[in-house]
C-alpha positions as CSV (number, residue, x, y, z in Angstrom):
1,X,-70.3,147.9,-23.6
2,X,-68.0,145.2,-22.3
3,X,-64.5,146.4,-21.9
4,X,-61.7,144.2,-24.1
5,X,-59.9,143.2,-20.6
6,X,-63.4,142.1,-19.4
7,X,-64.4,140.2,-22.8
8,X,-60.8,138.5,-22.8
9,X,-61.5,137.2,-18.9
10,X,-65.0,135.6,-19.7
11,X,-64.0,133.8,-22.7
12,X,-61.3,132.9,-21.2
13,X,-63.3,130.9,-18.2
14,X,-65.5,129.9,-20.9
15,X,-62.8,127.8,-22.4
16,X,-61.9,126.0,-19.0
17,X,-65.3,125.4,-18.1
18,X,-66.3,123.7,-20.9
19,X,-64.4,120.4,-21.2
20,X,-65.0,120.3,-17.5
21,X,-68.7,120.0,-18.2
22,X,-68.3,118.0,-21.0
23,X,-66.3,115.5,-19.1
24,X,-69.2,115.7,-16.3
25,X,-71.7,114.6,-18.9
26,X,-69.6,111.5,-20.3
27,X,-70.9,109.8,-18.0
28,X,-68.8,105.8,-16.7
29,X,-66.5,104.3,-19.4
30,X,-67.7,102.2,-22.1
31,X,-65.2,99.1,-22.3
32,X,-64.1,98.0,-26.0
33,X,-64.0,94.3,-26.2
34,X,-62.4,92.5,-29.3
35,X,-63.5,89.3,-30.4
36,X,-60.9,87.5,-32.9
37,X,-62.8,84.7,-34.6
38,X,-60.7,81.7,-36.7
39,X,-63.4,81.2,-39.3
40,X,-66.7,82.3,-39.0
41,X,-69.0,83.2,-36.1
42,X,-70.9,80.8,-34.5
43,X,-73.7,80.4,-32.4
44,X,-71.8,79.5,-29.5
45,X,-70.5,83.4,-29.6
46,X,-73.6,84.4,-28.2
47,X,-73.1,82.5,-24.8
48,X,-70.3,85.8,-24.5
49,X,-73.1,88.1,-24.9
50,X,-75.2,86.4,-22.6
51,X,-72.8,85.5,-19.8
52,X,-71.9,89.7,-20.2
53,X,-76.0,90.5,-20.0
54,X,-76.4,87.9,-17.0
55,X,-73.8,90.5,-15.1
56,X,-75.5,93.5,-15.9
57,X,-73.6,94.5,-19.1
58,X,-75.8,96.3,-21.6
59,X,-74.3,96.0,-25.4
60,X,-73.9,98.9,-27.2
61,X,-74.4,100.9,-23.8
62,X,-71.8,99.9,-21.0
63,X,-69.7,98.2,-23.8
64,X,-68.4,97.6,-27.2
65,X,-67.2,94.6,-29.0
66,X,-65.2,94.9,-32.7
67,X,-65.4,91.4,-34.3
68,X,-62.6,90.7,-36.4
69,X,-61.9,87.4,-38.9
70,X,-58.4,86.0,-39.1
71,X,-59.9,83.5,-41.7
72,X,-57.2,81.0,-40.5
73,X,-54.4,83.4,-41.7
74,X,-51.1,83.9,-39.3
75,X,-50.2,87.3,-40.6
76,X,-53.6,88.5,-40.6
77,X,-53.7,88.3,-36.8
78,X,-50.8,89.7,-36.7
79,X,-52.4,93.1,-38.7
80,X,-55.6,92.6,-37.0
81,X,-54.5,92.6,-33.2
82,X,-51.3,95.3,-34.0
83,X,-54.7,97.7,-34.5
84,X,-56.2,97.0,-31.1
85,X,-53.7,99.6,-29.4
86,X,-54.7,102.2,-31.6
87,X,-58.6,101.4,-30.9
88,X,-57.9,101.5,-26.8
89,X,-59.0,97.1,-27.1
90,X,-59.8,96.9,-23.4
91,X,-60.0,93.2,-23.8
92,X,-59.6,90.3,-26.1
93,X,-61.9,87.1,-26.1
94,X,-60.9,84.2,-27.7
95,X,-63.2,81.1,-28.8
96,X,-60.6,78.9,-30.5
97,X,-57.5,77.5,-29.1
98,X,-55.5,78.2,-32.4
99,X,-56.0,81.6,-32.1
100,X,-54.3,81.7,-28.5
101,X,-50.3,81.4,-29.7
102,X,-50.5,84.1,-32.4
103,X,-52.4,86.6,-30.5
104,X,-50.6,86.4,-27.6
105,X,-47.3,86.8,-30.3
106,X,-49.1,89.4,-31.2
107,X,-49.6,91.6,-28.0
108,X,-48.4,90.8,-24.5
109,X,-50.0,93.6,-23.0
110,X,-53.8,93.6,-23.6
111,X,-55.3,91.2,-21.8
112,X,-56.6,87.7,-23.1
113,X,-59.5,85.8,-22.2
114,X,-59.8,82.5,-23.4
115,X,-63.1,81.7,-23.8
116,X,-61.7,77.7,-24.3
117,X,-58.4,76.2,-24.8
118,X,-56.8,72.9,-24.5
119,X,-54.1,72.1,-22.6
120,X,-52.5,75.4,-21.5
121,X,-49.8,74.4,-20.1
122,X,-48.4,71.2,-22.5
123,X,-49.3,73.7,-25.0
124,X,-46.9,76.2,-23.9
125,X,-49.2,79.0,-23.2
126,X,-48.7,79.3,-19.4
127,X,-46.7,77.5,-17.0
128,X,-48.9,77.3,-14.6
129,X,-52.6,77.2,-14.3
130,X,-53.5,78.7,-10.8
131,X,-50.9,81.7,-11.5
132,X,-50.9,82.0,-16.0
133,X,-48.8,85.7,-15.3
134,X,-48.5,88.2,-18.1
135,X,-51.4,89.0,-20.2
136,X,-53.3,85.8,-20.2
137,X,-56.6,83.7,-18.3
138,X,-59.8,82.1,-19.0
139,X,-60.9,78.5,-19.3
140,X,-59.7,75.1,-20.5
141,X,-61.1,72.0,-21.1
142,X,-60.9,69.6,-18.4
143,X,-59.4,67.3,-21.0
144,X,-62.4,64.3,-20.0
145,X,-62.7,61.2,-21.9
146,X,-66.6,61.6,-23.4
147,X,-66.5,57.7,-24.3
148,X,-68.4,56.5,-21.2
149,X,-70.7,58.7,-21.1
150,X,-71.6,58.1,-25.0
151,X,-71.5,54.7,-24.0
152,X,-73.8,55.1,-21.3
153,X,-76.5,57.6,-23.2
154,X,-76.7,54.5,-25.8
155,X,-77.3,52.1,-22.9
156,X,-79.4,54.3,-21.9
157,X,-81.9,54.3,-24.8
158,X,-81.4,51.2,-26.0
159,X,-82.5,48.1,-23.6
160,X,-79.9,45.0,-23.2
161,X,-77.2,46.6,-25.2
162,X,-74.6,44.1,-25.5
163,X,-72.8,45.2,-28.9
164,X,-71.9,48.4,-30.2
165,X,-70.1,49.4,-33.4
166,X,-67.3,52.0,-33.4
167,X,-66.4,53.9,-36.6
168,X,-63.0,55.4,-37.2
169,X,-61.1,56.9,-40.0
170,X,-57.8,55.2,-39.8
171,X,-55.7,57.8,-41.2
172,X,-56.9,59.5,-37.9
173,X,-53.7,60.9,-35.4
174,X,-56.5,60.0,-32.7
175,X,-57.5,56.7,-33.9
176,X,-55.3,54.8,-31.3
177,X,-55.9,57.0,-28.4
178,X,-59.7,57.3,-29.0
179,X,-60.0,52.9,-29.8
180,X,-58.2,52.4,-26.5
181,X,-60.6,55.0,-24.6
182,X,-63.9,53.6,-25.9
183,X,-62.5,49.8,-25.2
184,X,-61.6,50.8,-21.5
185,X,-65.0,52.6,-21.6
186,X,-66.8,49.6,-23.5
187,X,-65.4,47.1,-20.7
188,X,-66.5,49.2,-18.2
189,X,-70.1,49.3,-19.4
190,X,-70.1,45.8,-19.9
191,X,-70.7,45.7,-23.2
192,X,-68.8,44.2,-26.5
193,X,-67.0,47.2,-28.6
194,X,-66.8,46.1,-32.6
195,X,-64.8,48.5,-34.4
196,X,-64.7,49.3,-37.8
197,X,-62.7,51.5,-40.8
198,X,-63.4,53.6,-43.3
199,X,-61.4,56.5,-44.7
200,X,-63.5,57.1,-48.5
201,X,-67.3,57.3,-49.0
202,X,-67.3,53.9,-50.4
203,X,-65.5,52.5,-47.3
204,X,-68.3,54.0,-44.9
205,X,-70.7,52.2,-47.0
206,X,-68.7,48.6,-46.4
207,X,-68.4,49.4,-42.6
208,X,-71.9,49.2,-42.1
209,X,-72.6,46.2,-43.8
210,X,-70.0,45.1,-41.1
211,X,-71.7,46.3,-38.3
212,X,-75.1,44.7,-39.9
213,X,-73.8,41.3,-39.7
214,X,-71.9,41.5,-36.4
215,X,-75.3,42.4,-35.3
216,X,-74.5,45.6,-33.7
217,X,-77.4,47.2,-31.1
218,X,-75.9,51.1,-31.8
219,X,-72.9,52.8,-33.1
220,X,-70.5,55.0,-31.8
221,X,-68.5,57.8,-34.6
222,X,-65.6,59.1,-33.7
223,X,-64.7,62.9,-34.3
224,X,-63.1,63.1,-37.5
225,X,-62.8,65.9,-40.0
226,X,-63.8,63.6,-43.5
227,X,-67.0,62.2,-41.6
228,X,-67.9,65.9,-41.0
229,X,-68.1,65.7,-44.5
230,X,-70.3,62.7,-45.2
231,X,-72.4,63.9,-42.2
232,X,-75.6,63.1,-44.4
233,X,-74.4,59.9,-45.5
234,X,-73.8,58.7,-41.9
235,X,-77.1,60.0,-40.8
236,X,-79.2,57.8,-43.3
237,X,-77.1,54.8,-43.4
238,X,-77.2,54.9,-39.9
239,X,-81.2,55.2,-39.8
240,X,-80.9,52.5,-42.9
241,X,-79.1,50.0,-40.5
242,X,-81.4,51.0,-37.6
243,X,-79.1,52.0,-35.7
244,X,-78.9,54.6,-32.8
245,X,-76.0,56.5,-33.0
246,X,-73.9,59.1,-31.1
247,X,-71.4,61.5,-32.6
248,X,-69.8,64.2,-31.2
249,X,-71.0,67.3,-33.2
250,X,-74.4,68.5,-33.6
251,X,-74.0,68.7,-37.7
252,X,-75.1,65.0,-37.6
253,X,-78.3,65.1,-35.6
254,X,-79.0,68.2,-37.9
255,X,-78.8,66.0,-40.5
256,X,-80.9,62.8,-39.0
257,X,-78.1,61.4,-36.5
258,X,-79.7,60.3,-33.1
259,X,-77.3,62.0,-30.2
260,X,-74.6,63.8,-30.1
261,X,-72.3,64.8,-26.9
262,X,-69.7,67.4,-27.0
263,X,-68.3,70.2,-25.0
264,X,-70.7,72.9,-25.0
265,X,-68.4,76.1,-26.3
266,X,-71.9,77.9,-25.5
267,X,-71.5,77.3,-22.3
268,X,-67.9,77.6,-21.7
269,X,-68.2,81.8,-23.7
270,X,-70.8,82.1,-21.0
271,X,-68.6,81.0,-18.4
272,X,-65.9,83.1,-19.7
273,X,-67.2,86.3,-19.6
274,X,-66.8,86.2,-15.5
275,X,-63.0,86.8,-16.6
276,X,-63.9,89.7,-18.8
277,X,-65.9,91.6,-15.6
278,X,-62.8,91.1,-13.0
279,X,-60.4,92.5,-15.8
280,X,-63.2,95.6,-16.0
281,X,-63.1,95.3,-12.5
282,X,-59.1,96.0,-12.1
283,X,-57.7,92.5,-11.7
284,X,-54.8,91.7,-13.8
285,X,-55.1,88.7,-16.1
286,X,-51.9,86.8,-14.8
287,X,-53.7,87.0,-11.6
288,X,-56.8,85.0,-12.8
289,X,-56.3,81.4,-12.1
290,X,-57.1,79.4,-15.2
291,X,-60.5,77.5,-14.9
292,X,-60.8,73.3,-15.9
293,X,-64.4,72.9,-16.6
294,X,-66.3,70.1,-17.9
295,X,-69.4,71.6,-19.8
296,X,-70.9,68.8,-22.0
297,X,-74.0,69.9,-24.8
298,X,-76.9,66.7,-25.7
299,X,-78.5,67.3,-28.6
300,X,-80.9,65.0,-29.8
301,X,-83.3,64.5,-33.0
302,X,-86.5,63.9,-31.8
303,X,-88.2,62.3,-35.1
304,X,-85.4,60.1,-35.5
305,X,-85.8,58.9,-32.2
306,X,-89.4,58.1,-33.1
307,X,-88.2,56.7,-36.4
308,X,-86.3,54.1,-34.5
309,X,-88.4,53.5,-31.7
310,X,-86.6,54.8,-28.8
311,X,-86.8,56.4,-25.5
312,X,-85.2,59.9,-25.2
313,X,-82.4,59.5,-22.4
314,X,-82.1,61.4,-19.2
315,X,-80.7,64.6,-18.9
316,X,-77.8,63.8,-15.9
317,X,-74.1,63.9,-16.4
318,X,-74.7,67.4,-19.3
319,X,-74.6,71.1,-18.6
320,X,-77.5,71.8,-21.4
321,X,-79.8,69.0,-23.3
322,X,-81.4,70.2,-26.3
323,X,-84.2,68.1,-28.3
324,X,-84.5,69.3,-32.2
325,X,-86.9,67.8,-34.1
């Protein structure tokens, strides 16, 4: 039989040589990344997981991501990112340059990635790019002008371009600033800019007839939130009219648009993710110089292309080309 003294002295080096196993067997540290979306997830999210992949970051495995939705709501971010202490948030990655202010009101310790932003400094984010300090990094738009190259993708596909139509919606806060870039871009390319209005359905209708009788070669739409919403409408009228068109976001050549040129937010989560691996790494965040990139995405609709009886253009000038059909 085991003596009591004896019995008390194993179990006791039992009990310390357990979690000293157990902590042998937990093997590295699986990071917790937190994603804070404005609206919805996108497709664009998935350039994150594949910039993490292309650095040898298994999901699931070497780390974890917990999505949350603010749903465009100030105090829910507030709720949402006051939990991330409590869930040890290693990191959070940011797509959308409205949710920058709040979260960083939010926590000024967990580091920030922004996967894109706009202005960082006019926007009072950082005051200064190559050193942000505190708890902030990532990337921001390089601000460019996509006008001449719009310009130049219609040239492009279109021979002896001389004309081009430019829609705007003139209860736009861009519509000055964006008529003045595409006429500087519109002289450049040597070609005549016609512009037109239209801020109801029935006006978009009327603008076209416009550009029919100034005997437009293509048409230029400017970003605007209420032609999002008559993406369809543009599309046809626009195949209607024979005209080739560029817009800025895919939705229209979904719809039956020719082109579209934007920043590729793909592209830019890809990119981001490099800030996520230093911070893994042990760099601080206010360290991280704050990246300008200029990451443009062509899509193009390849039946309407056919439809109108033009060339596809060449892939220069873009950091991805896609052709849908």
């Amino acid at each position: 039989m085991i003596r009591r003294r004896e019995f008390i002295s194993l179990l006791g080096g039992a009990a310390v040589a357990w979690p000293l196993g157990a902590r042998a067997q937990q093997g590295p540290k699986v990071w917790r990344v937190a994603i804070v979306v404005e609206g919805m997830r996108s497709a664009a999210y998935d350039g994150f997981l594949q910039g993490m992949d292309e650095l040898g970051y298994v999901a699931g495995k070497d780390y974890l991501i917990e999505w949350r939705f603010a749903d465009g709501r100030f105090l829910r971010i507030l709720e949402l990112v006051g939990n991330f202490a409590k869930l040890n948030i290693d990191v959070i990655f940011l797509g959308s340059p409205a949710m920058v202010y709040p979260v960083r009101q939010a926590t000024r310790t967990i580091p920030i990635v922004m996967g894109y932003s706009t202005d960082p400094v006019g926007n009072g984010f950082v005051t200064n790019m190559a050193h942000p300090g505190g708890n902030l990094t990532g990337l921001a738009s390089s601000g460019e002008d996509p006008s001449p190259k719009q310009l130049k993708l219609l040239a492009a596909v279109v021979p002896n371009l001389s004309r081009v139509g430019l829609l705007q919606n003139p209860e736009n806060s861009n519509y000055a600033s964006i008529l003045k870039s595409t006429q500087a871009a519109a002289q450049t390319a040597g070609v005549e800019l016609v512009w037109v209005d239209a801020r109801v359905p029935q006006e978009i209708d009327a603008a076209f007839q416009v550009l029919a009788r100034e005997r437009v070669g293509a048409l230029k739409v400017s970003s605007d939130r209420f032609f999002l919403t008559r993406q369809q409408q543009l599309a046809d009228l626009a195949l209607k009219y024979r005209l080739p068109s560029i817009f800025t976001e895919r939705d229209y050549v979904e719809a039956g648009g020719l082109m579209s040129l934007d920043e590729s937010l793909k592209d830019f989560y890809r990119h981001a993710a490099s800030f996520v691996d230093k911070i893994f790494k042990g760099a601080k965040p206010g360290d991280l110089p704050i990246e300008q990139l200029s990451l443009l995405d062509l899509v193009i609709n390849r039946k309407t292309a056919q439809q109108l009886g033009v060339a596809l253009p060449p892939a220069t000038d873009v950091s991805a080309y896609e052709v849908i059909d």
